[in-house]
C-alpha positions in Angstrom: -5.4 15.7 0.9 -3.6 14.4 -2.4 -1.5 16.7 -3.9 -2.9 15.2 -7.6 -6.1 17.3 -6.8 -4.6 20.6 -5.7 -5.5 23.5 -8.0 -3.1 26.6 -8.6 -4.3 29.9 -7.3 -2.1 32.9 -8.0 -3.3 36.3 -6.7 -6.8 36.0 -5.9 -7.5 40.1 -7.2 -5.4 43.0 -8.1 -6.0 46.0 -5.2 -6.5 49.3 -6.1 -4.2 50.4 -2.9 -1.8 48.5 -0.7 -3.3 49.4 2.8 -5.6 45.6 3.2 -8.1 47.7 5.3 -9.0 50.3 2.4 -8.2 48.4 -1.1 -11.0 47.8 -3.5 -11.5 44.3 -5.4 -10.4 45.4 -9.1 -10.3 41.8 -10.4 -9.4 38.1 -10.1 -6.7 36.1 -12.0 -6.5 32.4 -11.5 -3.8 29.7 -12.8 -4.7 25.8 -12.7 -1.5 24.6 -15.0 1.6 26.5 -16.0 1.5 28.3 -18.9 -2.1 29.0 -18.9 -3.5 31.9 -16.9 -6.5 34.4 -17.0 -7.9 37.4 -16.0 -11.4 38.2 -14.7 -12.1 41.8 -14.7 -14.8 43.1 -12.5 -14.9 47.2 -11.7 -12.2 48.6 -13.7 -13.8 52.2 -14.7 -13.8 54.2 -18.0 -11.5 56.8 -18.0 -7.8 57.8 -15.5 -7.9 59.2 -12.7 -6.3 62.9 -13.5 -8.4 62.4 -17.0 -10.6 65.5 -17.4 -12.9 63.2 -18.3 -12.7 60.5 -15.9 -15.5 59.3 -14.4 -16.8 56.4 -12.0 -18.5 54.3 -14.8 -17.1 50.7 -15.3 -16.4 49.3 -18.2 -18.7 47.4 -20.4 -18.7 43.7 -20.3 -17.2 42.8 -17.1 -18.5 40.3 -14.4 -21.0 41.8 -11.7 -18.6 41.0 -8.5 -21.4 39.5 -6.6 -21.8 36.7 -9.4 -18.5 36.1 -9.7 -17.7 36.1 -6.0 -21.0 33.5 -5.5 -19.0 31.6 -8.4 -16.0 31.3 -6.6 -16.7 31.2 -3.1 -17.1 27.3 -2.9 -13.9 26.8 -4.8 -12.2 29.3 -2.5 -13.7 27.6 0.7 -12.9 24.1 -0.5 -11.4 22.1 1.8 -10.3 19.7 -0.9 -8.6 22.0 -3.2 -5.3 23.8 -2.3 -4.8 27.6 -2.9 -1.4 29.0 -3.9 -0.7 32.5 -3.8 2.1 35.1 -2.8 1.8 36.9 0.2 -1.7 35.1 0.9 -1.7 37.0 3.7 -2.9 40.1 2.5 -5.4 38.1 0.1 -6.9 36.5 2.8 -8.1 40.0 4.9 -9.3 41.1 1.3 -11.7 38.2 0.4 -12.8 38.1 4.5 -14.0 41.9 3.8 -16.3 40.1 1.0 -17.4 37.5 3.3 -14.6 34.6 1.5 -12.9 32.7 4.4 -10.1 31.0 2.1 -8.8 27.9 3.3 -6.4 25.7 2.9 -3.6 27.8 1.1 0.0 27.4 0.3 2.5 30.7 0.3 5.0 30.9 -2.0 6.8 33.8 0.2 6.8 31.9 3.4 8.0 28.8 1.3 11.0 30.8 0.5 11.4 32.4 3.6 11.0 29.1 5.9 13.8 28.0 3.6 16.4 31.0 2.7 15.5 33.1 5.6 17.3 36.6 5.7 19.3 35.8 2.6 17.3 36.8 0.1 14.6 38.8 -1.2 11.3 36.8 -0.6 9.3 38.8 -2.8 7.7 37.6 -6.5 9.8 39.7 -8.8 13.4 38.8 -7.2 12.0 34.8 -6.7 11.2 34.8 -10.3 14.3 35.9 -11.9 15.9 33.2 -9.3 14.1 30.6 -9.7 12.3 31.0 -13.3 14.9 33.1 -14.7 12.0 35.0 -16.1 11.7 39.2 -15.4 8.0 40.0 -14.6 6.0 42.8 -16.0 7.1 46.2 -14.0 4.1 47.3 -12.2 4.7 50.8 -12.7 4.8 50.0 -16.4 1.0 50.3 -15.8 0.4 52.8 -13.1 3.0 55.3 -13.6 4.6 57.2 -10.6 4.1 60.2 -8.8 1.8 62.2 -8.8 0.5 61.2 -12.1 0.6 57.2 -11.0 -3.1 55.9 -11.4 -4.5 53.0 -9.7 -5.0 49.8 -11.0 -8.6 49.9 -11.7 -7.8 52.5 -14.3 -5.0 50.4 -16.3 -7.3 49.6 -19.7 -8.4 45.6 -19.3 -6.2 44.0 -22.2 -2.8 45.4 -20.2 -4.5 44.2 -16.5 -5.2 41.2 -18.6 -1.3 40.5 -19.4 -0.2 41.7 -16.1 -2.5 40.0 -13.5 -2.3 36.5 -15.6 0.7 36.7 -15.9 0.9 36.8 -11.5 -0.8 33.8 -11.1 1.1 31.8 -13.5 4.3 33.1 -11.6 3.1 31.9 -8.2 1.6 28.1 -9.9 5.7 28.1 -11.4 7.2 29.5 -8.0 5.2 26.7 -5.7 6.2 23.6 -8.3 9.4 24.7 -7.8 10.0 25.6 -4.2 7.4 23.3 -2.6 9.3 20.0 -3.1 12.4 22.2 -1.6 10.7 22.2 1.7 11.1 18.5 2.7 14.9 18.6 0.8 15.6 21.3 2.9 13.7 19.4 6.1 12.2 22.9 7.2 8.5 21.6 6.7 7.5 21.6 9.8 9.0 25.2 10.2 6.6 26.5 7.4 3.8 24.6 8.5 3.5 25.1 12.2 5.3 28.6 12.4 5.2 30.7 9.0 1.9 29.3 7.4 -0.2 29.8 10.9 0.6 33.3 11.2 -1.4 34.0 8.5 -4.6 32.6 10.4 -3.9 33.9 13.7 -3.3 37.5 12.8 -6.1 37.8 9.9 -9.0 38.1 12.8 -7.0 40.4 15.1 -6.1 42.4 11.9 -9.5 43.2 10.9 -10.5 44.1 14.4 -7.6 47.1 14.1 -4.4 45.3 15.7 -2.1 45.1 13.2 
């Protein structure tokens, strides 16, 4: 494949939990140049979670997920077009549970990782001040903690909007940056045939229970 037609991909949804076997598709946020991000909402609900008045309504003027998935599933199966993401692992058991076998994809964890090891911290917030010199949005800005911390499909749209956008241009900047550092560092092979694979052999297994 040329790299001329690849196409950023930062994270594919935000989760309403961490546990890939039980989290909820919230929304998708997608980068193809850097600088440039958005956010496509698609079942955050009207009202928090410890609001009296909560309830499971979504809001108006979101995306039905089935039409956007349908959308996006041809882009996401491509072939031809490269998908970037941080920890695509977890993305990838996500968008199998909605019938979205992602392929090919590029890590920006395991880029790091193949190439600093137990150095550092592999994960977006440390790589960005790093290597962007740029301080992401604190998640918890949005979802609290404790036992008043809400999930993410109860953060109102227009702050998702900033976070979640705000994710995938991160990973499109992270991957221009490290990627290159790969052959530099002559650890592509290691990413390649060790780190990337692992993603594909334990997605299946994962999904049948064996984590």
């Amino acid at each position: 494949r040329d790299s001329s037609t690849s196409r950023g991909l930062g994270d594919v949804y935000k989760r309403q939990g961490l546990n890939d076997m039980r989290a909820d598709l919230v929304g998708i946020s997608l980068c193809i140049e850097a600088g440039s991000a958005a956010y496509l909402p698609l079942r955050h609900r009207d009202g928090e979670v410890d609001d009296l008045f909560a309830t499971d309504r979504l809001i108006e003027g979101q995306m039905d997920q089935t039409d956007a998935l349908g959308m996006l599933k041809p882009m996401l199966e491509d072939p031809a077009i490269m998908k970037i993401g941080q920890n695509m692992k977890y993305d990838a058991k996500i968008l199998a549970r909605v019938g979205i076998k992602i392929n090919p994809i590029d890590d920006t964890m395991l880029i790091s990782y193949a190439q600093n090891g137990g150095l550092h911290n592999h994960g977006m917030n440390f790589l960005s001040e790093r290597y962007l010199d740029h301080v992401p949005i604190p998640i918890k800005t949005l979802l609290g903690t404790g036992k008043s911390a809400i999930t993410f499909d109860s953060v109102p749209i227009d702050e998702a909007t900033r976070y979640a956008a705000e994710d995938a241009d991160i990973t499109l900047r992270l991957w221009q940056n490290l990627k290159p550092k790969l052959h530099l560092k002559k650890v592509t092979t290691v990413y390649e045939t060790l780190e990337l694979s692992l993603i594909h052999i334990s997605e299946p297994t994962r999904r049948r229970g064996i984590s």
